[in-house]
FINU-639022 format. One record per residue: residue in three letters; x, y, z of N, C-alpha, C, O in turn. Coordinates in steps of 0.02 Angstrom, whole numbers, plus 50000, padded with zeros to 5 digits. Each point is the difference from the previous one (the first is absolute). Example, Ala and Ser with C-alpha at 12.3 -4.5 7.8 and 13.67 -1.06 7.14 Angstrom:
<nodes>
ALA506604971650390499555005950000500455006050000500524999950033 SER499305005449931500425005950003499615005550037500255005550008 
</nodes>
This chain:
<nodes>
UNK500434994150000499575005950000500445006250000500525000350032 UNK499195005349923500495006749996499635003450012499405000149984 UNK501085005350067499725004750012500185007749958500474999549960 UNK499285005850044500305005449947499815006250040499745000150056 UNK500465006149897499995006650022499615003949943499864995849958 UNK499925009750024499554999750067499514998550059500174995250035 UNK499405007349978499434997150040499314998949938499675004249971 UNK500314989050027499434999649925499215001250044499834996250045 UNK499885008149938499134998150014500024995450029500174994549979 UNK499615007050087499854993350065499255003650019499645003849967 UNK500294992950108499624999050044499575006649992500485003149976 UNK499075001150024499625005550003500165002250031499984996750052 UNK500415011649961500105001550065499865007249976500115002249944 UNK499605001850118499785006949962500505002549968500574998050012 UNK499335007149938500455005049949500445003750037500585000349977 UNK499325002450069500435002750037500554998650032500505003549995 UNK499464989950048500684997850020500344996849959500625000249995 UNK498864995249958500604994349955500495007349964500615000650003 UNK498935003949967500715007049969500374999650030500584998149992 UNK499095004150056500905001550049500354992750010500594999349982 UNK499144996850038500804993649989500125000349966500615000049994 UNK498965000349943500404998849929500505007149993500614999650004 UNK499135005149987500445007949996500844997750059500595000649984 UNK499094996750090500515000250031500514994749969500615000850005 UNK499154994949970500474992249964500475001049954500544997249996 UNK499145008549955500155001349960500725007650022500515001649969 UNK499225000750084500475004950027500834995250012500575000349976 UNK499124995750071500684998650015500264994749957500504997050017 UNK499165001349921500514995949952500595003749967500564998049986 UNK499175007750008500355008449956500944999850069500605000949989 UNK499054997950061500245001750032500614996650020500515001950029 UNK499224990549941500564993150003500485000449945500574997649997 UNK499085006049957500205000649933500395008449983500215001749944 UNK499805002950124500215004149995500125004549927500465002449966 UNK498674996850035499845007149926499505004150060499554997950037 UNK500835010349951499815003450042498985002249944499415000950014 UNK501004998949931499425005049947499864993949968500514996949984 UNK498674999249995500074995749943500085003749938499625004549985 UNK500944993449975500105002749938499385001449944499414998650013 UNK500735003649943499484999649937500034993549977500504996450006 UNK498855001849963500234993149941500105003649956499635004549982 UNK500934993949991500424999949942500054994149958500375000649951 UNK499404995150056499974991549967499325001349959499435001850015 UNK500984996249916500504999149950500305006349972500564999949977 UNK499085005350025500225005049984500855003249979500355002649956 UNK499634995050113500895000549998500434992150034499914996050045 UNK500615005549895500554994650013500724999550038500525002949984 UNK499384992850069500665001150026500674999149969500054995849955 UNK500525008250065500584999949974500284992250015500184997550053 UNK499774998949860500454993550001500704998350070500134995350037 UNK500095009949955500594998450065499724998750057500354996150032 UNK499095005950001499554998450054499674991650000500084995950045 UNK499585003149897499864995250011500364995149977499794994250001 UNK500905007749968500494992649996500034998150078499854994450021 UNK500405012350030500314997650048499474994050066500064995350040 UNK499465009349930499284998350044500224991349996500224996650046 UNK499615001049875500154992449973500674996850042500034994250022 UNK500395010249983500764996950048499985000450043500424996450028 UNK499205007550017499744997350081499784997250013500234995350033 UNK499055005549949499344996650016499864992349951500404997649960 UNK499145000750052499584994149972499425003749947500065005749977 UNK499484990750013499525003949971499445000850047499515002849977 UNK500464994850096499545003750028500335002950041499695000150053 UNK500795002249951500465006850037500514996250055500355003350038 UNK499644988249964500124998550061500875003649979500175000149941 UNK500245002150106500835000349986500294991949975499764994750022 UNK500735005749932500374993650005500585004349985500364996149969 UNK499955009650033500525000149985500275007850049500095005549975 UNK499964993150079499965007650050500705002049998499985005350033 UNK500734993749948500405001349999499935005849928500375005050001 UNK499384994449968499985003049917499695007350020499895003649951 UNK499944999550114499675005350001500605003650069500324996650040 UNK499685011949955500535001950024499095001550055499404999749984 UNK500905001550073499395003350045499104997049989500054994049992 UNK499435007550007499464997650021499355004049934499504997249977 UNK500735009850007499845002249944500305002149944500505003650009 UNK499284994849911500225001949945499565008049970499444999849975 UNK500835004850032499455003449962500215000949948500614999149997 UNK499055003049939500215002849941499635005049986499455000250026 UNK500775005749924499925007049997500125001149914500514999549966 UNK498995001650020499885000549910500355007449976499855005150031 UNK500624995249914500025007149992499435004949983499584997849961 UNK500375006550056499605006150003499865005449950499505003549990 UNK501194995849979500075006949950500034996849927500354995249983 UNK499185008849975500154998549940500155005349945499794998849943 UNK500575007750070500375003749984500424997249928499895000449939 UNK500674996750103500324998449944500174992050027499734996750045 UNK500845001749908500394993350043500584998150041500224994450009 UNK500055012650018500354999950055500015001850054500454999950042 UNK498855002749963499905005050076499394992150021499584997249965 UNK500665001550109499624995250033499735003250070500245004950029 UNK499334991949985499595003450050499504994050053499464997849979 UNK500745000750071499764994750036499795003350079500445002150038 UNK498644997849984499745002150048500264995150071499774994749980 UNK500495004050074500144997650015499785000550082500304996950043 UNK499135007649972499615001750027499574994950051499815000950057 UNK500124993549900499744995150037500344996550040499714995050020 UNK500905005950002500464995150042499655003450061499835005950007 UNK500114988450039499815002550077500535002850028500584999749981 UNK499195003350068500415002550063500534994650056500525000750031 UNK499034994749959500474993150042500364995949949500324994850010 UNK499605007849943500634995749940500695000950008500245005450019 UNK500044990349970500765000450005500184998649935499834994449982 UNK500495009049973500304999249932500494995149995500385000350048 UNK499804994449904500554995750016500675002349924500625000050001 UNK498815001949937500234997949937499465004749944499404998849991 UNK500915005349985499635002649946500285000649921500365004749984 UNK499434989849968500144999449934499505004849943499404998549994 UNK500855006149974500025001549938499924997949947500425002549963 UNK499244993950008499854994649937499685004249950499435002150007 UNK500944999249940499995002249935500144995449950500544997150004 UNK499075001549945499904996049931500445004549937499735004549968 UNK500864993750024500475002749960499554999249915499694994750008 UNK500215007049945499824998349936500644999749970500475002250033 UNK499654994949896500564995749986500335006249944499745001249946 UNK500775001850075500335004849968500914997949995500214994350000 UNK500155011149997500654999749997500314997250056499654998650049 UNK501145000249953500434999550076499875006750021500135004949965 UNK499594995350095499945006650048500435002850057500204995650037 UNK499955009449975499935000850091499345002850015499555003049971 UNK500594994950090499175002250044500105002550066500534998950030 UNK498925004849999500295004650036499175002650026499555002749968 UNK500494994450124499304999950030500035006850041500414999250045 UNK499425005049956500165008750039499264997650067499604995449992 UNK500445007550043499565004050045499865007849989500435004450000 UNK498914996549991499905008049981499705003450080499624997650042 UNK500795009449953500175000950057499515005550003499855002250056 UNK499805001049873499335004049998499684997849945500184995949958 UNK499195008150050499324998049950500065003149964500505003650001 UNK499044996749948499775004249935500234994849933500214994249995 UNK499655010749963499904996349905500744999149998500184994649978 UNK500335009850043500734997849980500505001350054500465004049991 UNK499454991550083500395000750027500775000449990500344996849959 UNK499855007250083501014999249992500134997550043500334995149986 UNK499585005650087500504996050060499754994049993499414998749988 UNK501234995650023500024994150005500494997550033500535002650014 UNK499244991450000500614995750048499824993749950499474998049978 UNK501424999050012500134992449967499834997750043500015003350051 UNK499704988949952499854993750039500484994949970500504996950019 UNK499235003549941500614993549965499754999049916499475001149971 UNK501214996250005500154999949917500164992750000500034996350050 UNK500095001949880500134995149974500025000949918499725004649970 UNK500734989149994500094999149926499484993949986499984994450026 UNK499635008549929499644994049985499994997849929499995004649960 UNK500024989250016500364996149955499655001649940499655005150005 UNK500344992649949499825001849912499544997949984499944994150014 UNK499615008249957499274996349972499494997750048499424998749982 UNK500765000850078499604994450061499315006050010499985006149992 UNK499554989450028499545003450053499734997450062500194994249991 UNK499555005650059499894997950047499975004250055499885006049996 UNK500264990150074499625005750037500715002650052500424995750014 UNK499655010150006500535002250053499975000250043499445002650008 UNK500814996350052499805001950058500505003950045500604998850006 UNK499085005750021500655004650036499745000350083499455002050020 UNK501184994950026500015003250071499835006550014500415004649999 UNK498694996650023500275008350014499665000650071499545004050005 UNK500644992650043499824996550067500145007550049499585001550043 UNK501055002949945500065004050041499885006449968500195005050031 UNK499384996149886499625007049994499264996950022499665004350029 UNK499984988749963499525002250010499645000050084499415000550015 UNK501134998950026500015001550070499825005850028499615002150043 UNK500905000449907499775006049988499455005450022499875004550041 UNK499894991949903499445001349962499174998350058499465003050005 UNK500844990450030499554998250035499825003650068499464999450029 UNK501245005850003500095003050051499615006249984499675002950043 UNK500414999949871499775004449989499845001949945500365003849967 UNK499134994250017499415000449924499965006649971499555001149959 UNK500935004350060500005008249967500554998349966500075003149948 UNK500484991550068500604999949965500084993749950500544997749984 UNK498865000049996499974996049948499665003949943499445002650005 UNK501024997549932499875003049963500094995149911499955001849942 UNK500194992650085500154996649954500674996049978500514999450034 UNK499384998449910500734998149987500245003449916499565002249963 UNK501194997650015499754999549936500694997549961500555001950017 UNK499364993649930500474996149973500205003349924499675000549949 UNK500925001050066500475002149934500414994749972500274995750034 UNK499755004949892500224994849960500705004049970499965006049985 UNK500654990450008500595002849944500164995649976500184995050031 UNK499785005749884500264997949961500685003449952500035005449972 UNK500484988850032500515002249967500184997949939500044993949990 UNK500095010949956499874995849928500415005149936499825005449977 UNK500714990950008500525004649964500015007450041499835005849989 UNK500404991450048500315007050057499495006250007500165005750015 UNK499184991849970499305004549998499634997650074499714994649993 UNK500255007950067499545000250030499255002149999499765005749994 UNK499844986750015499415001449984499524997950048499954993950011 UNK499615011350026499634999250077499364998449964499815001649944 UNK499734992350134499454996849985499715000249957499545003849985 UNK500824989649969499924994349935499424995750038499404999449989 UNK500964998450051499324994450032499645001950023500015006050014 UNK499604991049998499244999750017499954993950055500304994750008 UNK499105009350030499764995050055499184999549996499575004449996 UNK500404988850007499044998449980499545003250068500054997850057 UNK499645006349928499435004050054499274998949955499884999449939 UNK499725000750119499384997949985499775010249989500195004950032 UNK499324994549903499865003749965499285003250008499534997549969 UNK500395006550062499525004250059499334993650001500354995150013 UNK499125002849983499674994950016500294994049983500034995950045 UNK500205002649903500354993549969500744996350036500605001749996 UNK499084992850037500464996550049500624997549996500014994050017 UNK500615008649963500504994349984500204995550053500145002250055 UNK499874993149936500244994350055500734999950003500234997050049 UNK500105005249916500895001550019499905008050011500405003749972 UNK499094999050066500315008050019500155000750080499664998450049 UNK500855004049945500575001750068499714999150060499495003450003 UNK500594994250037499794997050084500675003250038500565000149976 UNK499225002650095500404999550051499444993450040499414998350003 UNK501384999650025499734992450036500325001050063500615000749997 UNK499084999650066500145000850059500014993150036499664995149984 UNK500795005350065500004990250055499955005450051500365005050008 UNK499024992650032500115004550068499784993350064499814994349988 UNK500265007650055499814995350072499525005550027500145005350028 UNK499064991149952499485001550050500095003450076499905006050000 UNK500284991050065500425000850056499444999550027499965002750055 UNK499424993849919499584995950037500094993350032500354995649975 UNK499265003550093500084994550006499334996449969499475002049977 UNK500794992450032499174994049953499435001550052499995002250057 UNK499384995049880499585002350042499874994650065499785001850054 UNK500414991349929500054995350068500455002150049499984996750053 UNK500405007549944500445003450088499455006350013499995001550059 UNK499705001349911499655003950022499204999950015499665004950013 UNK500184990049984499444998650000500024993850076500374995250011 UNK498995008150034500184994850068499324995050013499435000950020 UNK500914993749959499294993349973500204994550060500574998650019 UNK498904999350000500154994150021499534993649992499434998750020 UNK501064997449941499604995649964499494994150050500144997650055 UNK499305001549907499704995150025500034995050025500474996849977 UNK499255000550060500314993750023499504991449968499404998649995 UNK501034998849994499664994849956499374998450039499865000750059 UNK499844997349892499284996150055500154992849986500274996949954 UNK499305001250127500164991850025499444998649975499505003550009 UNK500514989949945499534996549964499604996150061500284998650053 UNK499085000149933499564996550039500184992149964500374997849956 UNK499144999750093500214991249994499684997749909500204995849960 UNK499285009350037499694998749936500445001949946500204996249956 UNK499955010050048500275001449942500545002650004500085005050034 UNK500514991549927501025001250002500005006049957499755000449944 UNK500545003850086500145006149989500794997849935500414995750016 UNK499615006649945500404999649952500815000850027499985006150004 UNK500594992550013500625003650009500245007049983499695003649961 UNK500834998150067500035007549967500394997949935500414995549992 UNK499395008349973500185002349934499865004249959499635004550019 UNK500654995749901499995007949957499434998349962499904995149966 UNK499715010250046499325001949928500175005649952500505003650009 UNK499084997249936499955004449974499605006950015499435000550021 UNK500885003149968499705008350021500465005049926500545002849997 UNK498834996249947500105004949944499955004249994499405000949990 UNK501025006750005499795007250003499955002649934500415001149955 UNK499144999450051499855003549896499825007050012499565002350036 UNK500995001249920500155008149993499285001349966499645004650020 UNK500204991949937499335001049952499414999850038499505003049979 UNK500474993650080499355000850028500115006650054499535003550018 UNK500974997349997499995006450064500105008049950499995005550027 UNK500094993749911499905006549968500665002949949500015003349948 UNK500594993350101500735001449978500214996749921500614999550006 UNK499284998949951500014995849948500245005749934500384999049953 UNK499135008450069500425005249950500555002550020500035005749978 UNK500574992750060500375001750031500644995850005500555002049981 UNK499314991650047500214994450003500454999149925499745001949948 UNK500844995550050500224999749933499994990550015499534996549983 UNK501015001350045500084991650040500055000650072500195005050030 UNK499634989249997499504995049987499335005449995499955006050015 UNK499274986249941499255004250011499804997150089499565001950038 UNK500874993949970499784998150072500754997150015500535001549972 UNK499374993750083500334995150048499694993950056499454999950027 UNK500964996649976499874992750044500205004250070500605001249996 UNK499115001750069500485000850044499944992150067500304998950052 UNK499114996849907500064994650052499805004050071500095005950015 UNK499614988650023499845000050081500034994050037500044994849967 UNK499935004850105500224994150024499304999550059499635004050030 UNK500454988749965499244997350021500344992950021500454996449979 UNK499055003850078500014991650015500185000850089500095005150033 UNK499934984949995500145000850070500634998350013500304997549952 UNK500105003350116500555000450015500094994950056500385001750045 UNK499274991349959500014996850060500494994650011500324997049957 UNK499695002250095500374994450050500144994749933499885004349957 UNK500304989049998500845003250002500185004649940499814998049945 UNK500525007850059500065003249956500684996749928500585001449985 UNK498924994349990500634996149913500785005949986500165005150030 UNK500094992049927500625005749963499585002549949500145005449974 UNK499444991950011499665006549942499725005550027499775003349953 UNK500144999750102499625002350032500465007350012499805005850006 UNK500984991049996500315005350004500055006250071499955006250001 UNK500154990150037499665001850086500675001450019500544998349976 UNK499235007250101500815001550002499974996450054499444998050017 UNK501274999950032499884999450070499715001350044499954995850045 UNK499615012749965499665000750042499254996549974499614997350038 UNK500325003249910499294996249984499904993750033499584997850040 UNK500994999649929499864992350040499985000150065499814995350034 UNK500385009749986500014997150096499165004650027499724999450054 UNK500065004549891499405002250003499384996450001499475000550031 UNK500814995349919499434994049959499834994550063499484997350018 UNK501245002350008500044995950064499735001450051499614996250028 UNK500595010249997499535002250070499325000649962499644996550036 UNK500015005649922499405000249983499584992050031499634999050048 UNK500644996549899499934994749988499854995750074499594995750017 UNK500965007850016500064995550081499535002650038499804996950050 UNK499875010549928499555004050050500585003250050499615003150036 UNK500944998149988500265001350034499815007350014500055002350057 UNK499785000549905500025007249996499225002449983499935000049939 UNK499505001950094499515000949958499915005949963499495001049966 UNK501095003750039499795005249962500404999549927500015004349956 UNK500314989150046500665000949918499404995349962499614996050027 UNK500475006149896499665001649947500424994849961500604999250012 UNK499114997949949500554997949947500445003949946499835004949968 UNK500704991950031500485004549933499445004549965499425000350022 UNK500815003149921499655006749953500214995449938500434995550001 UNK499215006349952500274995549933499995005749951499445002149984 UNK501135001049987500325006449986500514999649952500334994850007 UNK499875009249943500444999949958500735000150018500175005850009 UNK500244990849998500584998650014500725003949942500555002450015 UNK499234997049941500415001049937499705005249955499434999349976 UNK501015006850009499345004849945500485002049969500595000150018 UNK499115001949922500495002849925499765007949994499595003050035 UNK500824999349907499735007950008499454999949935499694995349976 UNK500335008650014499475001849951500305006949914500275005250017 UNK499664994049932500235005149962499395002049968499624996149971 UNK500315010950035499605002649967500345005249950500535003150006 UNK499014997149946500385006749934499215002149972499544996749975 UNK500575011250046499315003749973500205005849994500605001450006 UNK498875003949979500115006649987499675004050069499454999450026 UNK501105005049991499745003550056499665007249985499935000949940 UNK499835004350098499475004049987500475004349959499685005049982 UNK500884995149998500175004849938500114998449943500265003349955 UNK499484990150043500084993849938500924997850001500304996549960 UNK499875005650077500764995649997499884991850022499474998050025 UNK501094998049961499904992150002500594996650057500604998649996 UNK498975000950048500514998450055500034991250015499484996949990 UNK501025000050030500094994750016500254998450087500565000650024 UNK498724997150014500064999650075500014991849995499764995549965 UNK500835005550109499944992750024499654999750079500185003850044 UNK499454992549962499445001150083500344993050037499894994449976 UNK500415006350068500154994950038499404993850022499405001549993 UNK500744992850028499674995350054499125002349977499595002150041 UNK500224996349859499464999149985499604993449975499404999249985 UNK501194996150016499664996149998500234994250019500584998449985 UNK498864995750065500254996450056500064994449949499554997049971 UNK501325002150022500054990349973500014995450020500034994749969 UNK499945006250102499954993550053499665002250068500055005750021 UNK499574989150012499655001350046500344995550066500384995449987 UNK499505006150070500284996650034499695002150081499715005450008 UNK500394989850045499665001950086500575002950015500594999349982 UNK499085004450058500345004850038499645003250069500305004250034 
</nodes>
């Protein structure tokens, strides 16, 4: 038997309170899930940047479980679409949405080179606004090879710190090209692919942020105390503890225009009894058993049997668009229980 999220049409209960559980249920899922604003749906409308959801594919599974947690620097990925479509060297990334409790780890620059001459290249920080700024600061250069195209990526971890301390001093970036050719210097030959005022390019320029949340999970912060198994009557054997299903579908709670992967998840729940003798499948710690025991013996009339509770939990990856349509990649700790066990 599965259980799911949300609360489907049950029992009749006046209009008034079932709202509010439901309004409140729905409050603190936002809340597990740490989205302060629900975003717009944007699904299909808009497409996430390919580099987002390769990585999504190299973490996660396809229903978000993690299989690969070393592959991610910190706990969030954000990405940041360029902004400006001026010309093709002035870049422009809002960066506005990083929280206040973020800790920055890593900020990449990813520009889609189009396939021109041997170049130098050359990433500035613009140090004012307007149609033709002059002050600039280099970040970093490089020679890039003959004919190729593909995508660049530049360390710019300590301008956009920057930037994050103080959003008056982000002004952009902007990339100069030199070409050298029978002793003729010749400035930005190349070209970089930008998406073209409504028209989406899927290779146009991303800043990609790794930051650490500096949350704790929502299981250390949350103060539960789990149930205690129930003692089966002589008639009817209460099942052992073990893992059920508990399916959360983004599509039934509203999130589905938003949601990029997973449309749901398995987060599993644990069910069953915890009695006198507790098997190795059962997965019991030492104090259980000596619980199961005084229960069992009556020694104690106020001890309860073991709790039958998730023992083992995985994290969770989500990748969606947040309320400024940027495409972020969160990892949520201890969401979903893979093993159950007394305790």
């Amino acid at each position: 038997e599965a259980a799911g999220l949300p609360l489907a049409p049950g029992p009749p209960l006046a209009p008034g309170p079932r709202d509010e559980v439901l309004a409140a249920a729905l409050q603190r899922l936002r809340e597990v899930f740490d989205i302060e604003e629900l975003p717009p749906d944007v699904l299909p409308r808009r497409k996430p940047p390919q580099f987002m959801v390769d990585l999504f594919n190299r973490v996660a599974d396809a229903n978000g479980i993690t299989r690969a947690p070393e592959l991610l620097e910190g706990d969030v990925v954000r990405s940041f679409e360029d902004r400006v479509h001026v010309d093709q060297y002035h870049f422009y990334f809002d960066v506005s949405a990083m929280e206040k409790s973020e800790r920055m780890l890593k900020a990449e620059f990813r520009v889609f080179k189009l396939k021109r001459t041997h170049v130098s290249v050359e990433v500035h920080e613009l140090l004012e606004s307007g149609s033709k700024p002059q002050k600039k600061n280099l970040i970093a250069s490089r020679l890039l090879s003959l004919y190729t195209e593909g995508w660049e990526v530049f360390n710019v971890t300590q301008t956009v710190s920057k930037w994050v301390g103080n959003s008056k001093s982000n002004h952009g970036f902007l990339i100069t090209t030199t070409h050298v050719f029978n002793n003729r210097i010749e400035h930005n030959l190349v070209k970089f692919a930008k998406s073209q005022g409504t028209l989406q390019d899927s290779r146009n320029a991303l800043l990609v942020l790794f930051t650490n949340s500096n949350k704790r999970s929502s299981s250390g912060s949350i103060s539960r105390r789990p149930r205690a198994a129930a003692i089966p009557s002589a008639k009817s054997q209460v099942a052992a503890c073990h893992r059920r299903e508990l399916y959360v579908d983004f599509r039934a709670i509203g999130w589905s225009g938003w949601i990029i992967y997973p449309s749901g998840y398995n987060a599993f729940y644990c069910r069953g009894s915890c009695l006198f003798p507790l098997g190795e499948s059962l997965n019991a710690t030492n104090h259980a058993t000596v619980q199961s025991i005084v229960h069992t013996l009556k020694l104690s009339q106020d001890v309860s049997t073991p709790c039958c509770v998730p023992d083992e939990l995985k994290s969770l990856n989500l990748l969606y668009f947040d309320d400024k349509e940027n495409v972020v990649l969160k990892n949520y700790k201890d969401m979903v229980a893979t093993r159950c066990g007394c305790h």
